[in-house]
N, C-alpha and C positions, 0 to 999 in steps of 0.2 A: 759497144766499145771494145777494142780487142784488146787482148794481153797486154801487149805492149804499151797501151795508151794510158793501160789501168796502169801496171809499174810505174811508169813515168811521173804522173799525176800523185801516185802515194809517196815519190822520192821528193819531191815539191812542194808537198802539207798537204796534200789531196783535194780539196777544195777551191776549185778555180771558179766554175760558173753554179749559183744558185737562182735557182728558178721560182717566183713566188708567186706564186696564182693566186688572183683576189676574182669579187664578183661585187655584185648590187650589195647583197647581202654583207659585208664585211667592210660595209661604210662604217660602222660601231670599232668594229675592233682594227683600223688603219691603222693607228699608233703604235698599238700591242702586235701587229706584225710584221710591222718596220723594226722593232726593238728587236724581237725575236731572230728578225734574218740578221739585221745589225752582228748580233751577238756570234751568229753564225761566221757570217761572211768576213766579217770585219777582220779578224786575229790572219787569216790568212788572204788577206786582202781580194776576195774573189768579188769578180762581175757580177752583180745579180741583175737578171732578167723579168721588170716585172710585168707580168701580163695579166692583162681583164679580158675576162672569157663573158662573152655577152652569146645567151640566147639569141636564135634569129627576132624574137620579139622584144624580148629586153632589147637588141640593138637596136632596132625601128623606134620605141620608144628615144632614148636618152637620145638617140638622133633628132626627134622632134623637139623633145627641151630644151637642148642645144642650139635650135634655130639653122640648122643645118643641111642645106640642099643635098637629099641622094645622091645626083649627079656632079660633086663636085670632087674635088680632091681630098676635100677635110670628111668625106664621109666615110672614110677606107677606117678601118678597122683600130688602126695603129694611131690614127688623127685625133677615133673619137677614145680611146682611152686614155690619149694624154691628156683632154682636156675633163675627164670625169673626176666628180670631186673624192670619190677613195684613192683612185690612184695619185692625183694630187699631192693629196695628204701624205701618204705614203712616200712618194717621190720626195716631198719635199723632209722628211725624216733622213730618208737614204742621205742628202744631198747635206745635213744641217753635221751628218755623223762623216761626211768623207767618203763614202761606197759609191765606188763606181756602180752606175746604169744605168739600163734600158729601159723604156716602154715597148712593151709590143702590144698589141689589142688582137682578140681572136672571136671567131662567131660560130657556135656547134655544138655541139656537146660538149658539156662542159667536162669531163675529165678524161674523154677522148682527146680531145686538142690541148689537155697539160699535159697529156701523155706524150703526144704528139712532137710539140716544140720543146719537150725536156729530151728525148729525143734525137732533135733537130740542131738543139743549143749544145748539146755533149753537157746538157748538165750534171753535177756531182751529187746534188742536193735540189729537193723539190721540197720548198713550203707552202703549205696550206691551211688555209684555217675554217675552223668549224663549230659547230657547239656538242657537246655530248647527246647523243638520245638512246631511247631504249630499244632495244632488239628488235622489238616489235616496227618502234619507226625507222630505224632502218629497214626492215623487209618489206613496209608497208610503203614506204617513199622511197626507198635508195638514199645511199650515198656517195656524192662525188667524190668525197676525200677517202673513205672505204674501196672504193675502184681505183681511185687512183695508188694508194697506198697497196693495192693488191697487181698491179701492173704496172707500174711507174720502172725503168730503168735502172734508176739509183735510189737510195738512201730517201727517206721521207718524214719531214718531221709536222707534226699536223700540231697545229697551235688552237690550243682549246680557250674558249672564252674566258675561263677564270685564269688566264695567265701562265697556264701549266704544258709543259710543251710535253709532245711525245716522239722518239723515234723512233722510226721503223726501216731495218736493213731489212 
């Protein structure tokens, strides 16, 4: 983003687009991270973008439970995360508080492609959610939200299980 777009956006209340990456995994905590961007987006009435980042196999999957022809329309990326039931859930939180937005659905690495379309969206704010673990599981699994929090664009507030949010500039 260059100079000038960043001034602009901090004379404005800085906050126009928030981007909110969900997965499989964060069917538990839908609620708690609609609240969270809520809290966020809300005061400065920004767009939030919300996107399910599906593994190439997660997508194949929920594609079959869905009942879903590959070759049709509704098998595009953006079709099948409007109809998955976290983003649902979530969506319908956004929509119950007045927050403008999106679905978008994406398939790749998963904090490649939030990296990516935060990015892409000029987002201001990237939320994500995760659970705590120890040093060890992160070196030994990776973390999505660790990578993204460490290359992300903008501002990143990673929404931990017990309700406690963190950010990270």
């Amino acid at each position: 983003m260059g100079t000038e777009t960043a001034r602009l956006r901090s004379e404005r209340g800085g906050i126009e687009t928030v981007l909110l990456a969900v997965d499989a995994a964060d069917e538990t905590r839908g609620e708690q991270l609609a609240e969270e961007t809520i809290h966020v987006a809300g005061p400065t009435e920004a767009e939030v973008v919300l996107v399910h980042v599906f593994t190439s196999e997660g997508f194949d999957e929920i594609r079959e439970k869905l009942d879903i022809d590959a070759e049709s329309e509704e098998a595009r990326p953006d079709a099948v995360a409007t109809r998955h039931a976290t983003t649902r859930t979530i969506s319908g939180e956004l929509s119950a508080a007045d927050v403008d937005h999106t679905i978008r659905g994406s398939v790749g690495d998963r904090a490649g492609e939030i990296v990516e379309l935060a990015e892409e969206v000029g987002a201001d704010r990237v939320m994500v959610g995760g659970r705590d673990r120890s040093p060890t599981g992160k070196a030994v699994f990776g973390s999505v939200a660790q990578e993204v929090l460490l290359t992300a664009p903008c501002p990143v507030t990673f929404v931990r299980d017990d309700a406690k949010s963190v950010t990270h500039d």
